[in-house]
N, C-alpha and C positions, 0 to 999 in steps of 0.2 A: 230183520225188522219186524215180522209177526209174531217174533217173541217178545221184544219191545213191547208193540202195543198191545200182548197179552197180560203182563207184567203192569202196565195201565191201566189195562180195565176191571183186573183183579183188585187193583190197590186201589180204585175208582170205587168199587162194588164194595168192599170192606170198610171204606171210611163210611160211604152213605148209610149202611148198614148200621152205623151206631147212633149216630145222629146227637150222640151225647154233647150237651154243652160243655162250654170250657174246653180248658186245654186237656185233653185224654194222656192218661199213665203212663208213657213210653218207657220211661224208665224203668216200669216192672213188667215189660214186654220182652220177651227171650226166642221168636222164631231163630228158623234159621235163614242163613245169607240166601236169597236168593237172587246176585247178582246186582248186575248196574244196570240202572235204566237211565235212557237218554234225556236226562232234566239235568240244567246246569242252571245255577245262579249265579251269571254276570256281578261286577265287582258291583255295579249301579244300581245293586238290587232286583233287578229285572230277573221275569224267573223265565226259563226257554225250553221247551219240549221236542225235539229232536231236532233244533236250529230253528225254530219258531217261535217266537215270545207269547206266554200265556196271555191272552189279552182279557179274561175275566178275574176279576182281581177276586171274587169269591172261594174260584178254584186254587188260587196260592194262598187263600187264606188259609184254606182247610188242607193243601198238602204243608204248610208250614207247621200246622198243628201237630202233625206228625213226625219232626223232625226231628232227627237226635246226632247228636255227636259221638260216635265211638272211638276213642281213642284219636287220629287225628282223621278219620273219616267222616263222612255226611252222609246217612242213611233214611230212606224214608220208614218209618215203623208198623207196623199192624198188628194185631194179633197173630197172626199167621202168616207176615211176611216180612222181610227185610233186605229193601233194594236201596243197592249205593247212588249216591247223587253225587255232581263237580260243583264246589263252590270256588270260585276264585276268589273270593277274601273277606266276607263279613257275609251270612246266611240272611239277615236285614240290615236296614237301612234308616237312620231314625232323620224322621221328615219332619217334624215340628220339636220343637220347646220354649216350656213356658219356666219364668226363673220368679220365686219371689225371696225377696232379705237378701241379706249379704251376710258376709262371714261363713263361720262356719253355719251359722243359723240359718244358710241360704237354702231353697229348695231350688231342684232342679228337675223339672217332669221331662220327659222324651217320648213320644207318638212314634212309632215304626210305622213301614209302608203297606204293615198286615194289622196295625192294629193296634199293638201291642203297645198295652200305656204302663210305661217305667218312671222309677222314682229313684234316682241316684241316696245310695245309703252305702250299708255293707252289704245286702244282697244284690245290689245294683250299680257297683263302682264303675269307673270311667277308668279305661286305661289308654295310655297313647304308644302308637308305632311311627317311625321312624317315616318317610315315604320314600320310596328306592331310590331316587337322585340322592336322597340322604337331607335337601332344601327345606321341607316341609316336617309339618305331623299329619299323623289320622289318628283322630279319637274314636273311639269306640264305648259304648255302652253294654254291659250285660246285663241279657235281656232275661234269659232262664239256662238251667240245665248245661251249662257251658257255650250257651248262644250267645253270640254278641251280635250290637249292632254298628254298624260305621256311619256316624254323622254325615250326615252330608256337604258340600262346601259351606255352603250360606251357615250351616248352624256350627260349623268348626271355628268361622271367624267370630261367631257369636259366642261362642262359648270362650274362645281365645280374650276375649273383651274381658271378661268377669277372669281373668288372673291376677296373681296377684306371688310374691316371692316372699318365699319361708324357709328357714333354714330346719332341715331335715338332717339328723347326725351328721353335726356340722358343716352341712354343703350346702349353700343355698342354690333354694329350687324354686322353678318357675312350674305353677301348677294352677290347679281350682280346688277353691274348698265348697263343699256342698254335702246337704245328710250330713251333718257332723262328724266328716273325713274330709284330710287334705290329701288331692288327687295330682303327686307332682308330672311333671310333663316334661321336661330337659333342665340340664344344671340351668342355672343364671347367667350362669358366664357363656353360655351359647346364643343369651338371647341378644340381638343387633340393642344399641342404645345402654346398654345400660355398664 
């Protein structure tokens, strides 16, 4: 456990240390592994530190800042450090959107629970998963850098509103168009009614 929370106050001490605006270079950051440290991200977005929920939303702001995806892991970054983190299934969680137009000409903004203000296009497409009963979807937004985020219920039924069905090499598809891309979402013939 005292290597845990040394492993904390290093990566504590290293972020404050830069104080840099914006989101900081992970990507061109190469330490070495230095282990898992006990932070999980709940599916609800909630971030938890050794079975405790961070409850200052400053501090997930800024370990989110650091977050990167290596291949199918979740590592926290530094210059000089690289600890693995558990996410059970989307790293954020997008808590607002705002929609203007329709069609393809429709926009589609997304607010995450750090911050992070996205705009559905090509850098920022919507993809959907299945949900494990098999009954449902999760939509998902990416957010950067291989992050996505997983809408929340309220904005899944909202975004589900703004569908609409296109035939995609020949199979019509039940999807959203926004940013000038159609985002399909399950054949047609899956969806009840029609």
């Amino acid at each position: 456990m005292s290597e845990t929370r040394g492993a904390m106050e290093r990566l504590m001490a290293a972020l404050q240390g830069g104080k840099a605006r914006g989101i900081p270079p992970v990507e061109r950051w190469n330490p070495d592994f230095c282990g898992a440290i006990d932070i999980r991200i709940a599916a609800d977005g909630t971030w938890f530190y050794q079975g405790t929920p961070i409850g200052r939303p400053a501090l997930v702001k800024l370990f989110s800042s650091v977050l990167r995806r290596d291949g199918e892991d979740y590592v926290l970054v530094t210059p000089v450090e690289k600890l693995g983190i558990t996410v059970e299934d989307a790293p954020f969680q997008a808590v607002e959107m705002a929609v203007e137009g329709d069609g393809d000409a429709r926009t589609i903004g997304f607010r995450t629970q750090v911050d992070d203000l996205v705009q559905v296009g090509p850098d920022h497409p919507i993809r959907f998963e299945r949900e494990a009963t098999g009954d449902g979807l999760k939509p998902y937004v990416h957010v950067r850098r291989n992050l996505w985020a997983r809408l929340t219920r309220a904005l899944t039924y909202d975004l589900l509103a703004l569908g609409e069905v296109r035939e995609i090499e020949g199979v019509a598809q039940f999807g959203v168009a926004a940013g000038g891309l159609f985002h399909p979402a399950v054949p047609a013939s899956e969806i009840d009614g029609l």
